[in-house]
C-alpha positions in Angstrom: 51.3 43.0 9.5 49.6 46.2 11.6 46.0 46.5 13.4 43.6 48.7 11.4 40.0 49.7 10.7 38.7 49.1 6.7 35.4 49.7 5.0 33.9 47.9 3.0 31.2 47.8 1.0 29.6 44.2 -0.3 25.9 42.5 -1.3 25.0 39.0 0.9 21.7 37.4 0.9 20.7 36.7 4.6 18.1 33.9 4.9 15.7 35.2 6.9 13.1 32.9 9.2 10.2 33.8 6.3 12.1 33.4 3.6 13.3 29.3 4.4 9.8 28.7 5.3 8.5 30.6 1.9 11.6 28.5 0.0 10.6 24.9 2.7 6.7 25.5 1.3 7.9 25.0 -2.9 9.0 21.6 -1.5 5.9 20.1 0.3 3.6 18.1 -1.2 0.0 18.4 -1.1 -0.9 16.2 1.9 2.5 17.9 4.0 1.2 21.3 3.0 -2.5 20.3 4.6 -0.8 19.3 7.9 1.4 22.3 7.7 -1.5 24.7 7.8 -3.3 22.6 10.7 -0.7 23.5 12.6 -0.5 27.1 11.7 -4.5 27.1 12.6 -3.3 25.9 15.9 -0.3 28.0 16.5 -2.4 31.2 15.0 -5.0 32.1 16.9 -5.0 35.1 14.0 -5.8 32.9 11.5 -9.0 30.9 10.2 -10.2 29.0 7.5 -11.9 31.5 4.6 -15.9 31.1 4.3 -17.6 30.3 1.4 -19.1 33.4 -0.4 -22.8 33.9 0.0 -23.3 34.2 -3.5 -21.8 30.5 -3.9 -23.8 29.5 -1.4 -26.9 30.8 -2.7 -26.2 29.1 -6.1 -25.9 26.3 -4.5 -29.1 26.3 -2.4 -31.0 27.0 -5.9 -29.3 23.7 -7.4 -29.8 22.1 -4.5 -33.5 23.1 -4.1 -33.7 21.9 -7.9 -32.1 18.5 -7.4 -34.9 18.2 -4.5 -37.3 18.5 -6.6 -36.4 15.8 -8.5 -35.5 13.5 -6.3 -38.9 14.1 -4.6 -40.7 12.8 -7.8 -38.3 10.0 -7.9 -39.0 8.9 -4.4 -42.6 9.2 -5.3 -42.4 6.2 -8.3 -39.9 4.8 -5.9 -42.4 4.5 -3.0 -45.3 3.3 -5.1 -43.1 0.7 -6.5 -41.8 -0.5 -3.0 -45.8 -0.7 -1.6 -46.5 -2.9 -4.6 -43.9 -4.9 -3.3 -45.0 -4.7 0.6 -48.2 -5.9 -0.3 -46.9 -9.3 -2.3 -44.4 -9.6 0.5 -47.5 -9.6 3.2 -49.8 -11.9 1.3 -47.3 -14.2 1.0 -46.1 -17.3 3.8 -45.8 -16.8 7.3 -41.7 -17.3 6.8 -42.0 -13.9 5.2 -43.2 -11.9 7.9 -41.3 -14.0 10.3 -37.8 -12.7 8.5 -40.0 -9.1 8.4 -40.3 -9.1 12.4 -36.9 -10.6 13.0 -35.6 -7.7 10.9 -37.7 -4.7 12.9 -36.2 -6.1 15.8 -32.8 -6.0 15.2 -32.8 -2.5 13.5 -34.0 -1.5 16.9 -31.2 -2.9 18.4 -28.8 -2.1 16.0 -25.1 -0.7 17.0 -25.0 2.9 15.4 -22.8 3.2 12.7 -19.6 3.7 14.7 -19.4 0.9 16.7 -19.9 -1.3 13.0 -16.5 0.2 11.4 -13.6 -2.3 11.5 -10.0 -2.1 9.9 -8.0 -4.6 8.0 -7.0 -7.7 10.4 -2.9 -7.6 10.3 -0.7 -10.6 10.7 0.0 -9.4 14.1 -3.7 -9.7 15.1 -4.3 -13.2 13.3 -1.2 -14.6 15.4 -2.3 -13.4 18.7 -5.5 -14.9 17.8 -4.3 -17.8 17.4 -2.1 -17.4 20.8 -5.2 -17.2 22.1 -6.7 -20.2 21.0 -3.7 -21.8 21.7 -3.0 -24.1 24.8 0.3 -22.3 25.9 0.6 -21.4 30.0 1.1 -18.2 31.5 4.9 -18.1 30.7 4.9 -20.0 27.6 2.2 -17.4 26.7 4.4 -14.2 27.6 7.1 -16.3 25.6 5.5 -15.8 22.8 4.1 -12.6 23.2 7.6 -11.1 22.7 8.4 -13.2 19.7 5.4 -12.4 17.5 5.9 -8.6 19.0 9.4 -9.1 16.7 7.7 -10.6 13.8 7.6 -8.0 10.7 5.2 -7.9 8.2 6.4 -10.4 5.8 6.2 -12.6 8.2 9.7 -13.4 9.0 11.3 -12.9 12.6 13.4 -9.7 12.4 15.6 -10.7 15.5 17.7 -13.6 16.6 17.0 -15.5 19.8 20.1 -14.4 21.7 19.2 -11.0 21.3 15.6 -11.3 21.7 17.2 -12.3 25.3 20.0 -9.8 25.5 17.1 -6.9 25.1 14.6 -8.3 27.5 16.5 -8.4 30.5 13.3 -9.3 32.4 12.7 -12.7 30.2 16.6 -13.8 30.7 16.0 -13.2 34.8 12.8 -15.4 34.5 14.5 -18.3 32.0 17.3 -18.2 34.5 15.4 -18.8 37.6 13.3 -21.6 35.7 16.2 -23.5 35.0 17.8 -23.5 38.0 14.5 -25.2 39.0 14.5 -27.2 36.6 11.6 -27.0 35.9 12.0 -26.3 32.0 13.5 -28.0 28.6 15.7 -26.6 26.9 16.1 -27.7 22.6 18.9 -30.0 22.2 18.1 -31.9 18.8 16.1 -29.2 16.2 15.6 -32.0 13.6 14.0 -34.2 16.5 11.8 -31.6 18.9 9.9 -32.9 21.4 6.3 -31.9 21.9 6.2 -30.2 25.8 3.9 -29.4 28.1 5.6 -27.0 30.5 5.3 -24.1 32.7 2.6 -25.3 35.0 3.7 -22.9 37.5 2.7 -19.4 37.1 5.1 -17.0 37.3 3.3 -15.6 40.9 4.2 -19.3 42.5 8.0 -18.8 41.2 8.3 -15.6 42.7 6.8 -16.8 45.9 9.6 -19.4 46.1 12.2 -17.6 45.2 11.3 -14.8 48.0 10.9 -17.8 50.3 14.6 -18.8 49.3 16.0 -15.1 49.4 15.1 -15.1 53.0 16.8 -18.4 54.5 19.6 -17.2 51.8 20.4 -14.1 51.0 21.5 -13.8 47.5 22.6 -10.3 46.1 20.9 -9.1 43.0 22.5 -9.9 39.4 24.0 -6.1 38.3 23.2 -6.9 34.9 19.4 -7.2 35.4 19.1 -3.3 36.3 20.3 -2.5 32.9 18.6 -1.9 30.1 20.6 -4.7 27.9 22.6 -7.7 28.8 25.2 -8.6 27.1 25.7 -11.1 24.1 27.7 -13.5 25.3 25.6 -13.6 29.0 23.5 -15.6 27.1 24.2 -19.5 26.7 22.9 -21.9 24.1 20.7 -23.5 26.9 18.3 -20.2 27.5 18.2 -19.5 23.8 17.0 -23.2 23.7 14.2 -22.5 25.8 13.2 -19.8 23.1 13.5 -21.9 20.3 10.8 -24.4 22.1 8.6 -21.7 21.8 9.4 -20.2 18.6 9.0 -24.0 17.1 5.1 -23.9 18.2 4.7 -20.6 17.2 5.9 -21.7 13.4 3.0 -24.2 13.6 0.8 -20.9 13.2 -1.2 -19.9 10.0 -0.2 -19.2 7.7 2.5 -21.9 7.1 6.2 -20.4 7.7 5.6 -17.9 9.4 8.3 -17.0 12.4 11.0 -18.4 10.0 14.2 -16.3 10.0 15.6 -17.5 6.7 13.7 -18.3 2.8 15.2 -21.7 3.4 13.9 -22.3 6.7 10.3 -20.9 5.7 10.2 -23.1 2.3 10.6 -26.1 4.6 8.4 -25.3 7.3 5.4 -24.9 4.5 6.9 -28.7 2.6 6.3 -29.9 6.4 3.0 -28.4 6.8 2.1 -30.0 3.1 4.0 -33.7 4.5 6.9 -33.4 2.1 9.4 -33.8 4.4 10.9 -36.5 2.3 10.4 -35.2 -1.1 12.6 -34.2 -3.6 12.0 -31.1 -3.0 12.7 -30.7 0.4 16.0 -32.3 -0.2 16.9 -29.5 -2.9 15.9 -26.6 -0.9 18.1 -27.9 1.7 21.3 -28.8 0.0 20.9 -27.0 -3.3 19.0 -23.7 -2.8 22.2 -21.6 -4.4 21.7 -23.8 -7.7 18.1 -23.0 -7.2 18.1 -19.9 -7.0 20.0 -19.9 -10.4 17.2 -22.1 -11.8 20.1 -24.4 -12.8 18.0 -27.7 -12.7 20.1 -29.8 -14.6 23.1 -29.4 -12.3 20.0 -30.2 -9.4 19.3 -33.0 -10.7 23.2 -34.3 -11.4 23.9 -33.3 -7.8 20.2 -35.5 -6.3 21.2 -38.1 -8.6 17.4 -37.9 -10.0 15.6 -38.0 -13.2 15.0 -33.9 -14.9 11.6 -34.5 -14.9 11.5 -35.4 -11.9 13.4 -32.4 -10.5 11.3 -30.4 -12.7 8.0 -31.3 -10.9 9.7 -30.5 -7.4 10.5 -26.9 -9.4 6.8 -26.8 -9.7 6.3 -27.8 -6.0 8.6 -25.2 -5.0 7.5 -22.4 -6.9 3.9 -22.8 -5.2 4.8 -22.2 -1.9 4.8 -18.2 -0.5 8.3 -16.6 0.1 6.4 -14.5 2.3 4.0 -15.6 4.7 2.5 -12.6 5.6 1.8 -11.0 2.1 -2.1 -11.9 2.4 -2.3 -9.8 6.1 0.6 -7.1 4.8 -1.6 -5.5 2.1 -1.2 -1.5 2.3 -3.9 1.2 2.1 -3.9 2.2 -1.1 -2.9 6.0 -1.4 -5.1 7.8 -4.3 -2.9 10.6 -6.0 -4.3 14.1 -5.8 -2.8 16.3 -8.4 -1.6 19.8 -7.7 -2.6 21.2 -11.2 -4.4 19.9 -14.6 -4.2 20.2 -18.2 -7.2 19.8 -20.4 -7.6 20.0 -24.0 -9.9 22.8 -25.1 -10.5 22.8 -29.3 -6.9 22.6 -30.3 -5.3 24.1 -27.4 -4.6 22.7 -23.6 -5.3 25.1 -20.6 -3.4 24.5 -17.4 -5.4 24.9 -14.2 -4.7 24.9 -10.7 -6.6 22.3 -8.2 -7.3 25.1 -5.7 -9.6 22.8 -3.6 -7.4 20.8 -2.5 -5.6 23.1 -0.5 -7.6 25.4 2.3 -8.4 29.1 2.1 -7.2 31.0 5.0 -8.0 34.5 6.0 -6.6 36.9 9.0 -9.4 36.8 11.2 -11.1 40.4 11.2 -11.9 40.7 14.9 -7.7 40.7 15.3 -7.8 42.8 12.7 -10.1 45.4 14.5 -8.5 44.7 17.9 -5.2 45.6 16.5 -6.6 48.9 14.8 -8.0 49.6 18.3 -5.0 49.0 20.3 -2.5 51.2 18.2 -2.9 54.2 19.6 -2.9 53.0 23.0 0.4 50.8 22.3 2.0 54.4 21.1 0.6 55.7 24.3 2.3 53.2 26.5 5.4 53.4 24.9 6.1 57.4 25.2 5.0 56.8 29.0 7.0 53.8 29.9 9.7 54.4 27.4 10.9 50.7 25.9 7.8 49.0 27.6 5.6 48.1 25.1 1.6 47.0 25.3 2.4 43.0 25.2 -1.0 42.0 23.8 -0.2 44.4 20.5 2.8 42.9 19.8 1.7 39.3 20.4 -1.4 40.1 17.8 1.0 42.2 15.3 3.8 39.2 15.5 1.1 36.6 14.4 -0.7 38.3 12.2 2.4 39.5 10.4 3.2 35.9 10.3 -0.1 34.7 9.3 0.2 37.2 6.2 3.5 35.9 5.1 2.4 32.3 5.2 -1.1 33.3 2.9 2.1 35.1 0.6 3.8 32.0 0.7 1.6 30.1 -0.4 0.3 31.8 -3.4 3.7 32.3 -4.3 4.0 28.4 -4.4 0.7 28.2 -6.4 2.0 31.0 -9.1 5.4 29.1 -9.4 3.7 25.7 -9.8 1.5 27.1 -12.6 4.5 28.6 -14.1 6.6 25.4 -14.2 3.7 23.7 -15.9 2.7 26.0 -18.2 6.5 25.9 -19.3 6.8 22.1 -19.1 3.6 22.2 -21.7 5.3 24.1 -24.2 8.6 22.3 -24.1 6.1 18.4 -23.9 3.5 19.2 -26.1 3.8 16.3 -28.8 4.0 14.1 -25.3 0.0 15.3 -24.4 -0.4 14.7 -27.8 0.7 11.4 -29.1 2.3 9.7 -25.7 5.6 8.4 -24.5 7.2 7.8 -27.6 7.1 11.7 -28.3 8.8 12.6 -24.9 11.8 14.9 -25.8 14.8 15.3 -22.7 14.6 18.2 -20.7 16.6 19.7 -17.8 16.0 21.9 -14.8 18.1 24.4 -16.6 15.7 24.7 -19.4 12.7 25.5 -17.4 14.1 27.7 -15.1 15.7 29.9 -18.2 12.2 30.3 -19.8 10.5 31.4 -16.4 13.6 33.1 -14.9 14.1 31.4 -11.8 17.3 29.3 -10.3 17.0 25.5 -11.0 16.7 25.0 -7.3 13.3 26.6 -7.7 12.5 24.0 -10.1 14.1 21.2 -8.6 12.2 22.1 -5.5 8.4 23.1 -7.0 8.3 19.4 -8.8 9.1 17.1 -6.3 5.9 15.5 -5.0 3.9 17.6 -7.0 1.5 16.3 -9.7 -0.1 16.8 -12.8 -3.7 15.7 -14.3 -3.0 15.0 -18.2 -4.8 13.3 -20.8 -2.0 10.7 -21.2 -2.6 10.1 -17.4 -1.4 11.6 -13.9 2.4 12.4 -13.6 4.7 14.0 -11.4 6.3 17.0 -12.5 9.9 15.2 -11.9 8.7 12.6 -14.8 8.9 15.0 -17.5 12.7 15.8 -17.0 14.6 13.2 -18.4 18.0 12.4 -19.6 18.9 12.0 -23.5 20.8 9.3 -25.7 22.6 11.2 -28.8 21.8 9.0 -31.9 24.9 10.4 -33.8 22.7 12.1 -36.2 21.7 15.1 -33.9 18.6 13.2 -32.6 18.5 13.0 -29.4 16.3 10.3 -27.7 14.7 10.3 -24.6 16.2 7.9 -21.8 12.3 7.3 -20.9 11.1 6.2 -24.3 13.9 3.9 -24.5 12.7 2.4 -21.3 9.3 1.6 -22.2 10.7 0.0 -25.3 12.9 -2.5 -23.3 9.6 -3.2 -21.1 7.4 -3.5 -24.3 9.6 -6.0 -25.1 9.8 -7.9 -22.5 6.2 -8.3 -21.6 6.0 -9.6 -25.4 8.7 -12.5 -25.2 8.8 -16.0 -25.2 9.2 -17.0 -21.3 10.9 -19.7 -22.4 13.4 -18.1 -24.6 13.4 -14.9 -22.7 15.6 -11.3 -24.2 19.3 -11.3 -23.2 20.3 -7.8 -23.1 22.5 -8.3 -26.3 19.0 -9.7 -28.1 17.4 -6.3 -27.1 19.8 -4.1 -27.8 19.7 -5.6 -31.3 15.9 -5.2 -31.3 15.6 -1.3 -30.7 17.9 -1.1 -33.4 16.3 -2.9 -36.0 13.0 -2.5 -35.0 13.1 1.2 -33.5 16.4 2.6 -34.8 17.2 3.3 -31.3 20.9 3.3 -30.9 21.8 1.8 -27.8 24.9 -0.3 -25.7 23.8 -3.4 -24.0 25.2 -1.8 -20.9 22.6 0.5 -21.1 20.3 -1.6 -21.7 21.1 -3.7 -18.0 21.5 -0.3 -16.6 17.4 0.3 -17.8 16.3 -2.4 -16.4 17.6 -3.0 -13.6 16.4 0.5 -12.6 13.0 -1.1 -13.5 13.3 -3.6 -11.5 13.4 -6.5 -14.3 15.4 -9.5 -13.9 18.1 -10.5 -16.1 17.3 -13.6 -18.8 18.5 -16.3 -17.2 16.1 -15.4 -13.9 13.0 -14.7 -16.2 13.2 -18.3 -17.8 10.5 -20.1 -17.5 11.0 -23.5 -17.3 7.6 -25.2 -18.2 
């Protein structure tokens, strides 16, 4: 071993700040890319949005100016029209002009548009409604306040009681000094709960005694109640109890079983709501629901000692009531798909094109541009005379606008690549735009990124939330890589045609004598001459989502 200096002489690739953010922009999707240049527009000051071109906008005064003309004669027939109908309306009954007036009157007192917008009630909204509504006191009220605040949006309680408790601190202190009162019940029987009118005493009149009592005796403060949890197993049976109370009214809300923590305890909270607590089929959810589950009713009805049929109609009860409550109040926005890039079909040929309004136009503002022209020389100046000082303003403005100029590069570079990509995917899926699914060959990464020369990184990265307009429908570019099943023959099938097979198949079965995965596998054989092992065939559709046979049965 000895000390010495080497040379040497190597290639690395350093990942500069612009390059991650050029490779982090391939990866964004339309609607990420949007927010990333809002922020840029904030960030920049050297940046803007590019203007529409006068010429644009002159063409599109002159269509507009022609589209006025003809609306104007349009209006015209439309306003004769309407005075014919003014005139029959006036010569009619007195009701008539009495709706006419009440009408005038409350356009002029109308809310503007703004104030008329409203969103979607949620299931949150509709309970506090009915909290609202509902004849609890001031406690009871900020009971239940915290439980529907822990309610999700299926409608199920997402938290137990005891540490509902254990992370309110605050409502442990107050159940704790209302007990010691006793002035609360607690649940002790859950099949027999008794209907209760408690809490008469605001929580101000508790306070008010319990300073009265600190001062003839001094009790030191709990340590526990300055933290931001308590612990578990500070909470006893009896203050959950006090809980459940509420929680019990609260599951008397619309819709029925809501607040329910378990399937089993919402099934029977909506058989109660219906007056089945004695049915059949309140009996099986509670002592059979694994069976049930199963949709083994013959073993039901050995087990409840009751006729078939007769468990069969309590099937038919059962399967009426909502597994989750709040599905009605849950319902999502739906999010319309934009798509990056289209392909149309001109004559016998399809032409890839880019969506380029969906993304903004940005510019380097020219009065930085100017500014910065102006203060070079003077920047040169200051730096000869105060030797490393440089002019602070010419550097801030050269720093973004070298920035801005490298994220407009970026960009472009991320619309080229897409184009690419898709252009290439065309010529490898082109009996796909033409005939469908059942013409979709496999493809890698590899093979896309050989034929435009880039890493399969690159590719991996330019189709992920990206998508494409086709004539077969709108896609992502992920869809049209896909794995391969060798047919022994040298064909090689696509995993994705295979798939829609098995769900052709199963949409077009008996429910009562659904597919077992050994019946399809047969089927793509014979009927598709798709060679296939059932294993495959559960591994498909489970990653569609389809349940086996035995759970699609239909029983009547």
């Amino acid at each position: 071993m000895r000390m010495g200096l080497e040379m040497r002489m190597s290639q690395q690739l350093i990942m500069t700040p612009q390059l991650q953010q050029a490779i982090k922009l391939l990866q964004l999707s339309r609607i990420e890319l949007e927010e990333l240049i809002d922020q840029s527009l904030i960030e920049n000051p050297t940046l803007e949005l590019s203007p529409v071109e006068d010429e644009e906008e002159g063409s599109d005064k002159k269509s507009e100016d022609t589209e006025d003309a003809k609306n104007l004669v349009e209006e015209q027939v439309q306003l004769s029209y309407d005075e014919e109908w003014q005139n029959y309306i006036e010569s009619g009954a007195g009701v008539m002009q009495d709706v006419k007036t009440r009408t005038a009157d409350s356009d002029d007192q109308s809310n503007p548009l703004e104030a008329t917008i409203s969103r979607e009630s949620t299931l949150m909204d509709h309970l506090f409604w009915q909290l609202d509504l509902s004849s609890f006191s001031p406690v009871e009220k900020e009971f239940a306040e915290h439980i529907i605040g822990n309610i999700d949006s299926e409608g199920y309680l997402s938290i137990s009681i005891r540490e509902l408790l254990a992370s309110t601190p605050q409502l442990h202190k107050l159940i704790k000094e209302l007990l010691l009162k006793n002035e609360i019940e607690t649940l002790v029987d859950e099949e027999s709960i008794p209907m209760f009118d408690l809490f008469h005493e605001t929580r101000e009149r508790v306070e008010k005694k319990q300073k009265g009592r600190k001062k003839k005796n001094p009790v030191p403060d709990d340590e526990d109640e300055d933290k931001e949890e308590i612990d578990l197993s500070q909470v006893s049976n009896e203050h959950c109890g006090v809980l459940e109370l509420v929680l019990k009214k609260i599951q008397r809300f619309d819709p029925p079983g809501v607040a329910t923590r378990t399937l089993q305890e919402c099934l029977t909270n909506q058989l109660r709501t219906l007056h089945l607590e004695n049915s059949l089929a309140m009996r099986i959810i509670s002592e059979n629901m694994s069976f049930l589950e199963q949709k083994d009713l013959k073993k039901i009805a050995r087990l409840q000692k009751a006729d078939i049929q007769e468990v069969v109609k309590a099937y038919q009860v059962i399967t009426e009531l909502e597994p989750k409550p709040g599905r009605p109040f849950g319902g999502e926005v739906t999010q319309y798909v934009v798509p990056d890039v289209f392909i149309y079909k001109r004559g016998s040929e399809y032409v890839v094109s880019m969506n380029q309004d969906s993304i903004p136009r940005l510019r380097i503002n020219p009065y930085y541009q100017n500014l910065l022209k102006e203060n070079k020389d003077e920047g040169a100046a200051a730096k000869k005379e105060n030797g490393n000082d440089q002019d602070m303003t010419y550097q801030y403005i050269l720093e973004k606008i070298k920035a801005g100029d490298w994220l407009m590069k970026s960009i472009e570079q991320r619309q080229k690549t897409i184009y690419r990509v898709t252009k290439s995917i065309l010529k490898f899926q082109h009996e796909f735009f033409e005939k469908g699914i059942d013409y979709l060959k496999p493809l890698v990464l590899k093979d896309v990124a050989e034929d435009i020369d880039v890493h399969e990184s690159t590719v991996s990265r330019i189709t992920t939330n990206k998508y494409v307009y086709t004539p077969q429908g709108i896609f992502e570019l992920k869809y049209f890589f896909t794995s391969g099943i060798d047919q022994g023959d040298g064909d090689v099938i696509s995993s994705k045609k295979i798939k829609d097979y098995i769900k052709k198949l199963i949409e077009s079965e008996d429910k009562k004598k659904p597919y077992t995965d050994l019946q399809i596998k047969t089927e793509l054989l014979e009927n598709a001459g798709i060679k296939v092992a059932r294993r495959t065939v559960a591994k498909y559709r489970e990653a569609m989502n389809i349940l086996p046979s035995n759970k699609r049965k239909k029983l009547y």
